[in-house]
C-alpha positions in Angstrom: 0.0 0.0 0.0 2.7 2.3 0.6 4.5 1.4 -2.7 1.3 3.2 -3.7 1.7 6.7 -2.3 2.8 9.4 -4.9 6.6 10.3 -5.0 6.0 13.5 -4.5 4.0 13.5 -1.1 6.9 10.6 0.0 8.9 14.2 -1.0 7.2 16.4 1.1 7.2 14.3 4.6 10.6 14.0 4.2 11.3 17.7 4.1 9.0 18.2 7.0 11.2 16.2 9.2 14.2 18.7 9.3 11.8 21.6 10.0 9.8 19.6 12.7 13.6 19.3 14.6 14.1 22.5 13.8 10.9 23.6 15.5 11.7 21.4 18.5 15.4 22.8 19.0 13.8 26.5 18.8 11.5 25.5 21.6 14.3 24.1 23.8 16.0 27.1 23.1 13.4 29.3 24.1 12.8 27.8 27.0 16.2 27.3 28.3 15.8 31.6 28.1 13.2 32.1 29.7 14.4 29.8 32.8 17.4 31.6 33.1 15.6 34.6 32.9 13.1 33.4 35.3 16.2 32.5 38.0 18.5 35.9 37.5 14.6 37.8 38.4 14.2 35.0 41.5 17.4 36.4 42.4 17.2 39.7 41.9 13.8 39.4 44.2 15.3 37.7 46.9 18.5 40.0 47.5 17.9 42.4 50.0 19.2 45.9 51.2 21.4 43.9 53.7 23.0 41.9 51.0 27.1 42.6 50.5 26.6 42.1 46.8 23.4 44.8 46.7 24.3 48.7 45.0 23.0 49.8 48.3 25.8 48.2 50.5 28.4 49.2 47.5 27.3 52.9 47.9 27.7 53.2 51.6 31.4 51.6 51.5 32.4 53.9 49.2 30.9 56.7 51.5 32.3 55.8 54.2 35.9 55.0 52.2 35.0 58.7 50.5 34.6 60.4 54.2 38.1 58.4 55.7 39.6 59.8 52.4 38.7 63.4 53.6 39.7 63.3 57.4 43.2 62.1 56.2 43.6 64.6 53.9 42.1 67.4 56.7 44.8 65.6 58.9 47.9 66.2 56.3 46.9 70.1 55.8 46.2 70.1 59.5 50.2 68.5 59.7 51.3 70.4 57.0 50.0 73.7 58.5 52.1 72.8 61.6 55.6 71.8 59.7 54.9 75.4 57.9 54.5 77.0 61.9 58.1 75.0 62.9 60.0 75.9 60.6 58.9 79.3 60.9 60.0 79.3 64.8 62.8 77.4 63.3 64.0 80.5 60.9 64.5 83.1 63.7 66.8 80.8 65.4 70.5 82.0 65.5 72.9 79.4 63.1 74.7 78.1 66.4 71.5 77.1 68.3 70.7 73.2 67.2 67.4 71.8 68.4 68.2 68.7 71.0 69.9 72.2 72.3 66.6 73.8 73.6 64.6 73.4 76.3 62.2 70.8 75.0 58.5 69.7 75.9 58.6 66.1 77.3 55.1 65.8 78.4 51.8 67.8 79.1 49.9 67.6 82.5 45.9 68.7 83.2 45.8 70.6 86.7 44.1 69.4 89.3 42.2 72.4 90.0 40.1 71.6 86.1 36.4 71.6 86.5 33.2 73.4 86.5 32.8 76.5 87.9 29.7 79.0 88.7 31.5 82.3 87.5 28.2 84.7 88.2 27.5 83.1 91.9 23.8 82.0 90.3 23.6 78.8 91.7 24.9 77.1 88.3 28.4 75.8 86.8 28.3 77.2 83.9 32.2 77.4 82.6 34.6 74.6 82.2 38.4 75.5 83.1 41.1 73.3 81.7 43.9 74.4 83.2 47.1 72.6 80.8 51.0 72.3 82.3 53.6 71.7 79.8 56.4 70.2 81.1 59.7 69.5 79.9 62.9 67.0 80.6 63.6 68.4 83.7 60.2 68.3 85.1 59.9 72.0 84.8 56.5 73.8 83.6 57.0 75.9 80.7 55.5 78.3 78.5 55.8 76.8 75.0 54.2 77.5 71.4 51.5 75.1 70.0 48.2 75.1 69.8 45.4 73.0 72.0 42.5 70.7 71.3 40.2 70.2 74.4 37.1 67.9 73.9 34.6 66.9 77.0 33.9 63.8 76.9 30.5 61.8 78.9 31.8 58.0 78.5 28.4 56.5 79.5 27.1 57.8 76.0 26.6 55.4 73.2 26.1 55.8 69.1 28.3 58.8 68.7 26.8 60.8 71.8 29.7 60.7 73.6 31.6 63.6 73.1 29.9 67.0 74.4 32.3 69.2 73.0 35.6 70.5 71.6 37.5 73.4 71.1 40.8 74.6 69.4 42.5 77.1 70.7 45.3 78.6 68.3 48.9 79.2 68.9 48.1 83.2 68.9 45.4 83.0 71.8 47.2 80.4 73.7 50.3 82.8 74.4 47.8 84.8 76.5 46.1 82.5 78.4 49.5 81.5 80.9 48.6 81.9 84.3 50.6 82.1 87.1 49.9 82.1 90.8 52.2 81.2 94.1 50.9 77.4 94.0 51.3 76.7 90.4 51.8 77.8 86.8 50.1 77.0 83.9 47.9 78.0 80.8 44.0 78.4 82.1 41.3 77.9 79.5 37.8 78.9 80.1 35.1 77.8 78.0 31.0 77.8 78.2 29.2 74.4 78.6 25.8 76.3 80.0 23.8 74.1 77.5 25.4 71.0 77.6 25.7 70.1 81.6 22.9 71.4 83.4 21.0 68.1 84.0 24.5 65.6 84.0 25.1 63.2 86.9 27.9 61.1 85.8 31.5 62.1 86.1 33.0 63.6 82.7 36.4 63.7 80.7 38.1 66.4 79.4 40.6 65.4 76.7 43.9 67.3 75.7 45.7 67.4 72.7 48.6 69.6 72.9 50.6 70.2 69.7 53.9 71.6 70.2 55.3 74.1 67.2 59.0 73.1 68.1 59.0 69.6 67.2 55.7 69.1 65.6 55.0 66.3 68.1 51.4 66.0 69.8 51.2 65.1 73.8 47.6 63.4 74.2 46.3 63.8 78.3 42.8 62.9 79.6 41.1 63.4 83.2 37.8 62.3 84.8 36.2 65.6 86.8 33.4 65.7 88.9 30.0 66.3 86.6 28.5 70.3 88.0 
């Protein structure tokens, strides 16, 4: 019976079977796309903010990497700024006077007498004095050029609360500020905290960082004082 088909139609099934596998290789094809395209959108669904791989996580490291950039460079002008100040000092000095010569700063003290004080007799502590004693290798105060960094600090604080306060105090204000009585010598700061320590309990820290124009080196002292 099948001797009895036409050649021709015998022609035609056989040139449908490449197209049929054809067809059936496109639809694998196809499919095999849209299941990969199905799992990178599963993915993409399931990542979340929190993920180390997300934009979001990317963007924030490079903030924070961006900011770190920033202080160091604000550090080097800061150092640069205080090379420019020594060698400055360094200038006026006469040809025969070499620096392990001088009188050098070997470490800086905060009095004893640093705390709050009620300078209008109202009843409140309104002004912090820091009262700063350089000191050098023979366990001598003396008056020296630099400038200061004082910061109050409240320890019991948390997320970035802790520090109250800071102050710089140039090299140009600091020369006036040395005071001198018959039971010590020293530089006496005075600063307003009126908004910052009427209702603390706790004990505080004041913080020092005294930079010295002679040798460009930075002496780092802390105390605990009694809160107002």
């Amino acid at each position: 019976m099948d001797a009895q088909r036409p050649i021709s139609k015998m022609k035609n099934e056989k040139s449908d079977v490449p197209n049929h596998r054809k067809t059936i290789r496109t639809s694998s094809i196809l499919h095999f796309a849209f299941c990969f395209l199905l799992f990178l959108l599963l993915v993409t669904g399931c990542a979340t903010p929190d993920d180390k791989e997300s934009p979001a996580v990317k963007i924030e490291q490079l903030t924070q990497e961006n900011k770190q950039f920033q202080e160091q460079i604000e550090q080097s002008n800061s150092e640069n700024k205080q090379l420019k100040d020594q060698i400055q000092v360094l200038s006026g000095l006469p040809d025969n006077v070499r620096l392990e010569n001088l009188n050098r700063l070997k470490t800086v003290k905060i009095g004893r007498y640093t705390g709050f004080f009620d300078k209008d007799d109202d009843g409140k502590k309104e002004k912090l004095i820091v009262y700063i004693q350089p000191v050098d290798e023979q366990g001598d105060t003396i008056k020296v050029t630099g400038d200061v960094d004082v910061q109050l600090w409240d320890l019991n604080k948390t997320n970035g609360q802790a520090m109250l306060r800071q102050w710089k105090v140039e090299a140009s204000e600091l020369k006036d500020l040395w005071f001198a009585t018959l039971i010590t010598i020293n530089y006496r700061l005075t600063f307003d905290v009126t908004d910052i320590v009427e209702n603390l309990e706790e004990p505080l820290t004041v913080k020092v960082n005294f930079t010295d124009y002679l040798t460009g080196k930075v002496f780092i002292e802390q105390k605990v004082i009694k809160a107002p």
